[in-house]
N, C-alpha and C positions, 0 to 999 in steps of 0.2 A: 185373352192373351194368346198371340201364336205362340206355337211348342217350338224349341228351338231345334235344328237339325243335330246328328249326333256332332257332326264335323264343330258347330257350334260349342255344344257342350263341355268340348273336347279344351277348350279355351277356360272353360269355367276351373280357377283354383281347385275346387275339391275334387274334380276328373282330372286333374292333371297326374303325371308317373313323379312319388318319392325318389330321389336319387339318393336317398338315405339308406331306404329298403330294399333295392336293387336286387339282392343277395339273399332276399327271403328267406326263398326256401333253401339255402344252405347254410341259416346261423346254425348255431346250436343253442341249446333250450334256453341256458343262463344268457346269451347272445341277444337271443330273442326279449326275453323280460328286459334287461339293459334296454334294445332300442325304445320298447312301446315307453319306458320312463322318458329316457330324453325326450322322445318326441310329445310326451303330454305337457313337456313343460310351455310350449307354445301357447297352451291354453289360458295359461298363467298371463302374459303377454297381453293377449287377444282380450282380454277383460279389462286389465290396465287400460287397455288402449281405449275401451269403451266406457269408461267411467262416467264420462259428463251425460254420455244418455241414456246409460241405468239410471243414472239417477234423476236425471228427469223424468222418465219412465217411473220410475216410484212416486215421485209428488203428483206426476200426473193422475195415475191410478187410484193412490191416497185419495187426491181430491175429489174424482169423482164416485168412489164408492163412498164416501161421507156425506153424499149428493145422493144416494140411495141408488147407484149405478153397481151394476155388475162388471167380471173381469172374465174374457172368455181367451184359450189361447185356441187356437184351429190351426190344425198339421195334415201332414199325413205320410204313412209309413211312421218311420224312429222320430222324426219331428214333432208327429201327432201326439206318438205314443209318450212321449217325453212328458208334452204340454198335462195329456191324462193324469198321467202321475204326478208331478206336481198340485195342479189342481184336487188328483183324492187325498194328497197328504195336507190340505190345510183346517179339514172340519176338526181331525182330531189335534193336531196340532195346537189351532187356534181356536179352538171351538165356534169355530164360523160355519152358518148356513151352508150346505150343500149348495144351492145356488148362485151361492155368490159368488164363486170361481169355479168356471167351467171349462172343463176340457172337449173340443170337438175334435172327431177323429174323421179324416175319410173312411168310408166303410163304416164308422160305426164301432157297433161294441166286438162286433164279428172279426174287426180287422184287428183287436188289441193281440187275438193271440195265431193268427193268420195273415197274410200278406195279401193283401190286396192293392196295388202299389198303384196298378193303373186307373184306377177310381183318381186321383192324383191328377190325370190332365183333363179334369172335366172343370172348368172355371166356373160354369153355370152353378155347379152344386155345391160352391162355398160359397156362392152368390144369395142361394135359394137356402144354405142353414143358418147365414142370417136372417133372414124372412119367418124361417120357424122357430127361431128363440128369441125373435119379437127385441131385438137390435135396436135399442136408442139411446137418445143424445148424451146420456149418462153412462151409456159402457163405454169400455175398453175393451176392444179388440188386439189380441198379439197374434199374429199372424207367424209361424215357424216355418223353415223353410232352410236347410243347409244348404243346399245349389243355389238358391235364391230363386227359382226359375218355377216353383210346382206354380202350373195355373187354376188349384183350389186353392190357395192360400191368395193369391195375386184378386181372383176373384172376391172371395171372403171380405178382404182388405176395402175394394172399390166398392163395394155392394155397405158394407159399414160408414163407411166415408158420405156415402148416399143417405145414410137414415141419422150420418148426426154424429155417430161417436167417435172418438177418438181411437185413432190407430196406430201398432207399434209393429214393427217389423225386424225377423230378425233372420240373418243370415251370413253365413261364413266366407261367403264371397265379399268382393268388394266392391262399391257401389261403382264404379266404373265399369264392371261385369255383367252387372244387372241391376237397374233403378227398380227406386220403389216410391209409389205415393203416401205415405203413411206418414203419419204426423209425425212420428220418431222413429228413425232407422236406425238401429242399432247391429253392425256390423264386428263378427269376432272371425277374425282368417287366421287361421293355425294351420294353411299351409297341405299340403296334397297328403294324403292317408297315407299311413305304411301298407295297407291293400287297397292298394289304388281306387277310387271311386266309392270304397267304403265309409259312408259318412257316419255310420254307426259308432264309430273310434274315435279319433280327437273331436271331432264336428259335435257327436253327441254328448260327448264330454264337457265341450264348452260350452253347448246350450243349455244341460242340466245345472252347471255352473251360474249363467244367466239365471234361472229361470229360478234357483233357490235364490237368490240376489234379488230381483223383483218381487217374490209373495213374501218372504221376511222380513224387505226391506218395507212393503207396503204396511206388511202387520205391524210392526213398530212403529209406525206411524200412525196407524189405528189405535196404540193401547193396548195392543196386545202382548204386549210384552213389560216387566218390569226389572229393570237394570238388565240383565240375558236372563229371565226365570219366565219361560213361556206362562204365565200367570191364567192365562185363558182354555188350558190344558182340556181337552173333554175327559172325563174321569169315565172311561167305559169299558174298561180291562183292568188287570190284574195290576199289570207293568204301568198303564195311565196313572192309576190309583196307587202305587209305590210313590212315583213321581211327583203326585200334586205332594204326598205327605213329605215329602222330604224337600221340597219349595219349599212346605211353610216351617218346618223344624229351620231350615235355616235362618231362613229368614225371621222367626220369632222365638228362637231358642227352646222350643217349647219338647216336652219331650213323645215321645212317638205316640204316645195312647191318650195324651190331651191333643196331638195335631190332629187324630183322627174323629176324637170328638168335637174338636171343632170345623173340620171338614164337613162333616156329618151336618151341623147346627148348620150350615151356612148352605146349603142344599145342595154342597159338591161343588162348589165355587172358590176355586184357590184367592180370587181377588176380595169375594165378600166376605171369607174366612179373616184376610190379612186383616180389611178394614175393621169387622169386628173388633180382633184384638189388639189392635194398636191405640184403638180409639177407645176401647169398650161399651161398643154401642151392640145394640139386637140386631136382626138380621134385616129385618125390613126397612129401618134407618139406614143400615149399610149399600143397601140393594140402588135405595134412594137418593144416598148421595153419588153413588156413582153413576148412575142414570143421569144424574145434572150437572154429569162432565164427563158425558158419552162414552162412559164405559173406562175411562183414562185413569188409572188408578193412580198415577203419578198426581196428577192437580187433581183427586181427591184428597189425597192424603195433607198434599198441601195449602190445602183448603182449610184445614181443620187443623 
């Protein structure tokens, strides 16, 4: 992808000057918090606005990781860094594989807490980390990007597209700014930064927004969720293990030192604890039926 001139850039919604912020550095402190609220409410907007291809974007993903496909997001700078987080908050969340949603960074692990920004116009090497995490026709690729414009992600995008999987694109510009090939463009414009060119502010705001939107929306489509009780919880802390016990007190009225023995009995599994006791079956029954409705705790239960 060529790089675009700055003169170019200069065009691009998130490089554009706030006529809101003008006066920066002369609010005053309460001034100051006032503007950053108004102005995040754009973000609010820029989601509405994209609703039809989140959500496609999540039946997409659903489907293919029920296909035994992975979900990778690839950034770089606050993009990346975004995509990382997201992706390390779903193991404990949702007690999902490490591998199954992954975060690639420009630079690496090096650049989560260093800036390394110009790694960024190298197209080849989102081309080439498809190639090393072995890219096929069952991932998803999300490609992040607030200017629209980094040529790792542009890269990344085409080089996926190549080996088969399905690709989503997302950025705060708007596609008349900057095209993208990607099976789903999903575009959130909230509008020029209160510091100018800083996309770390509304931009990152609204991707993290996105981005919780697509892995929650996807896990509830997996089963991983039952009515909002993250059911899949990984029990690996103190606070996890408060959590799953007070899912199942609610849910089965039971009181706190029988939810814990049945936590316990069920090898730490908030969903083969519920089934247990609703059903009153052992643990390996439990395990069993839900295994032959892939984990979906909803059509086990109402199976039985």
């Amino acid at each position: 992808m060529t790089i675009e001139s700055p003169n170019t850039r200069a065009h691009l919604l998130t490089e554009q000057v706030n006529v809101n912020s003008a006066n920066l550095d002369r609010l005053n402190t309460l001034e100051l918090v006032d503007l950053f609220n108004r102005e995040d409410l754009n973000t609010l907007d820029a989601i509405a606005g994209a609703r039809q291809e989140l959500a496609q974007a999540i039946d997409t993903i659903a489907d293919s990781l029920r296909q035994g496909g992975r979900l990778f997001y690839i950034g770089a700078g606050t993009s990346g860094r975004l995509g990382v987080l997201d992706a390390a908050e779903c193991p404990p969340t949702f007690c999902t594989p490490p591998e199954l949603v992954q975060g690639i960074l420009a630079g690496g692990v090096g650049a989560l807490i260093k800036s390394s920004e110009g790694l960024e116009d190298i197209a080849s090497d989102g081309a080439q980390a498809m190639v090393e995490h072995q890219i096929g026709q069952h991932d998803v690729v999300v490609g992040i990007t607030a200017g629209g414009t980094t040529p790792y992600v542009h890269g990344a995008i085409e080089s996926a597209k190549q080996r088969g999987a399905k690709t989503i694109f997302i950025a705060c510009v708007p596609a008349n700014q900057v095209a993208s090939i990607a099976d789903i463009d999903i575009r959130l414009p909230v509008g020029p930064e209160i510091l100018s060119g800083s996309t770390r502010l509304k931009s990152g705001t609204v991707t993290k927004m996105a981005l919780n939107i697509l892995s929650t929306g996807t896990m509830v489509k997996l089963g991983k969720v039952y009515g909002n009780r993250m059911v899949d919880v990984a029990v690996t802390n103190t606070k996890l293990l408060d959590r799953a016990l007070q899912i199942i007190q609610d849910l089965t009225q039971l009181e706190r030192d029988a939810a814990s023995e049945l936590l316990e009995a069920s090898n730490r599994s908030v969903k083969v604890a519920l089934l247990m006791h609703w059903h009153q079956i052992d643990r390996s029954t439990a395990e069993a039926i839900l295994a032959q409705h892939h984990g979906q705790l909803r059509s086990a239960v109402d199976s039985l």
